[in-house]
N, C-alpha and C positions, 0 to 999 in steps of 0.2 A: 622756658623759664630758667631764669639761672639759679645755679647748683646751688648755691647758700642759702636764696630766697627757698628754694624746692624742699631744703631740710628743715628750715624755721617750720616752714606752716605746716609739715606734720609734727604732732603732739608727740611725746617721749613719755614711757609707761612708767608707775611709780616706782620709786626705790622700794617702797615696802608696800605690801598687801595681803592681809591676813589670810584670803581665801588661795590665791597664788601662790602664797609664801610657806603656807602651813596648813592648810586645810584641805587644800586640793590635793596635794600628795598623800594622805591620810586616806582619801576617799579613792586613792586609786589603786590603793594596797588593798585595800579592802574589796573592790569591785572586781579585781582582776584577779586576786584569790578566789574570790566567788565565782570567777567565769571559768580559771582553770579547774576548780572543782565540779561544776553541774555540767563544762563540756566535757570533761574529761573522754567519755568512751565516747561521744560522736567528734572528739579528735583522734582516736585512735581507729575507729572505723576510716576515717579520710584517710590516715595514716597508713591501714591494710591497703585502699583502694588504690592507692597509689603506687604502693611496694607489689600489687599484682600486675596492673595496669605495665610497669614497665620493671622488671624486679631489677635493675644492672644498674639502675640512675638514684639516685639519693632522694626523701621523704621532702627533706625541707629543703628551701632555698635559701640561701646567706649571701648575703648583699654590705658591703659599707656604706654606711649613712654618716648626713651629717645632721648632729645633733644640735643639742643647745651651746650656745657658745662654740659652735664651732669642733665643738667634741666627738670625733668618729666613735661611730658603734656597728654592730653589727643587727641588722635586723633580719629579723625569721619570717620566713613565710611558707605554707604547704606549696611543693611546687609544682606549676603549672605548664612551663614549657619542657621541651626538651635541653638538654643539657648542654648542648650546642649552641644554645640560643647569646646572642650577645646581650653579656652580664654587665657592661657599662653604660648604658644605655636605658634612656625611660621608655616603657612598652609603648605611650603616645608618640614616640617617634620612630619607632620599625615603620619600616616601609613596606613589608607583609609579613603581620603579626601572627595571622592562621597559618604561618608554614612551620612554626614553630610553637603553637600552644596546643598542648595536647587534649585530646576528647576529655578525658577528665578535668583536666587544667579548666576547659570553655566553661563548666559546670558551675568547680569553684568559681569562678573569674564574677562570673553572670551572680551568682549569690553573695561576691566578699567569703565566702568561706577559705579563700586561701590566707586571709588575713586573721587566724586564729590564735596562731601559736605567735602574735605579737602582743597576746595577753603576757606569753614571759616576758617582754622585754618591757612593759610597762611595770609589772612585779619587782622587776631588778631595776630599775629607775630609770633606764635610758629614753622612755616614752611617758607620756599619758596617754588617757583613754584619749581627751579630745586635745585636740594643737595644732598646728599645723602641719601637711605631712611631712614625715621625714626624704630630704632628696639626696640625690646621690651627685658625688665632689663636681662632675661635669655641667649639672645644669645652675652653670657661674651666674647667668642670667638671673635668673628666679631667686638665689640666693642673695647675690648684691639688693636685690631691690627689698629684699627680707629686712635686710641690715638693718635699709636707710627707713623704712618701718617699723624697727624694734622689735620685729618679731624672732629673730635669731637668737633673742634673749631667754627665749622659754621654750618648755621640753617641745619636741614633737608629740603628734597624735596617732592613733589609730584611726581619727576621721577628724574633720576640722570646718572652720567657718566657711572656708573656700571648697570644700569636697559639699557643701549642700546649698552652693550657691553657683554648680554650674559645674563644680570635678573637671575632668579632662576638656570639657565644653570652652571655659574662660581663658584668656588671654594670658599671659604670667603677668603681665602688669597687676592684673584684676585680683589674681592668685595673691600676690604678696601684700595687695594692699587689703585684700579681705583679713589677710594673717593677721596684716597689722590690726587690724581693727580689733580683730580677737585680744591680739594682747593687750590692746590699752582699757578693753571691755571686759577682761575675764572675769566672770561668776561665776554661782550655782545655778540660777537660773538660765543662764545661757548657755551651760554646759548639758544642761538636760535639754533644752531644746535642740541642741545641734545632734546631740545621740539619737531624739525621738525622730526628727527629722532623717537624719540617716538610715535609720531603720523603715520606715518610709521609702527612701530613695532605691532603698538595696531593694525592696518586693516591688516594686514600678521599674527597677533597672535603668533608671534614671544616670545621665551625666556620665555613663560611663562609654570611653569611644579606645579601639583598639589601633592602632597606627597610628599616620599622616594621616592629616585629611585630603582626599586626592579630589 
């Protein structure tokens, strides 16, 4: 298809949106206050577990992401590999990802519990709860095709349209055009069903794959 034809016929997300624009963020101050408060001690217990587990290697992991617009942030997460592991790179692309994820890390990984302490980084505004995920400056692919979807325009998530439509499973084509779809659809109603569903996914261990696929 040619390039010009290929941009027309995706739709382009409003300039303005009440829930998007101002409501969504309201609800994520509020959600993610809520979450670092009721997890507080079973993040600090992962937090122990970890600090015994290997005491010489650091709690959280810190990664640069790219945000909305384009805007780097850094995201947090409890960490799961060893410290060795290659930090530029998305874990779906190791080529042996068990030589480097540690016994505790496979725990969190299998629950989402490594993705905790990205409740701050939704508090401090650089995420939402739901968006698309946040990727890192190398995977140019997945990004470009964000773009030409509009979805580059809004926060990342802690889980998103395309994480309960297949996560590491889907294509990136599938990946950015689900985002897109998230951004020209975004609600409240759709926002609770991608959490509930997620929550679903994470107790089934749904969608999630560790490496290459060989």
């Amino acid at each position: 298809m040619d390039e010009k034809l290929k941009n027309i016929s995706r739709p382009q997300i409003k300039n303005f949106s009440w829930y998007r624009d101002f409501y969504k963020r309201g609800f994520d101050i509020i959600f993610s206050g809520i979450g670092i408060v009721v997890l507080a001690i079973p993040m600090i217990v992962i937090a122990l577990i970890i600090k015994l587990d290997s005491p010489h290697e650091p709690i959280l992991f810190k990664q640069r992401r790219v945000g909305k617009d384009d805007k780097m942030f850094t995201i947090l997460k409890f960490r799961s590999m060893r410290q060795d592991a290659p930090h530029e790179m998305a874990t779906q692309n190791f080529e042996n990802p068990e030589v480097y994820i540690t016994p505790v890390g496979k725990i969190l990984r299998k629950a989402s519990l490594d993705e905790l302490p990205q409740l701050f980084n939704v508090f401090k505004g650089d995420m939402s709860i739901v968006g698309p995920r946040p990727l890192i400056p190398k995977e140019k692919k997945v990004l470009e095709l964000r773009d030409e979807y509009g979805a580059g325009k809004i926060l990342p998530g802690i889980t998103g349209l395309a994480q309960v439509h297949g996560r590491d499973e889907i294509t990136d084509e599938n990946k950015a055009s689900y985002d897109g779809k998230y951004a020209l659809n975004m609600s409240l109603f759709l926002d609770v069903f991608i959490i509930l569903k997620t929550a679903f996914d994470v107790i089934c261990s749904r969608g999630i794959r560790e490496g290459k696929v060989k």
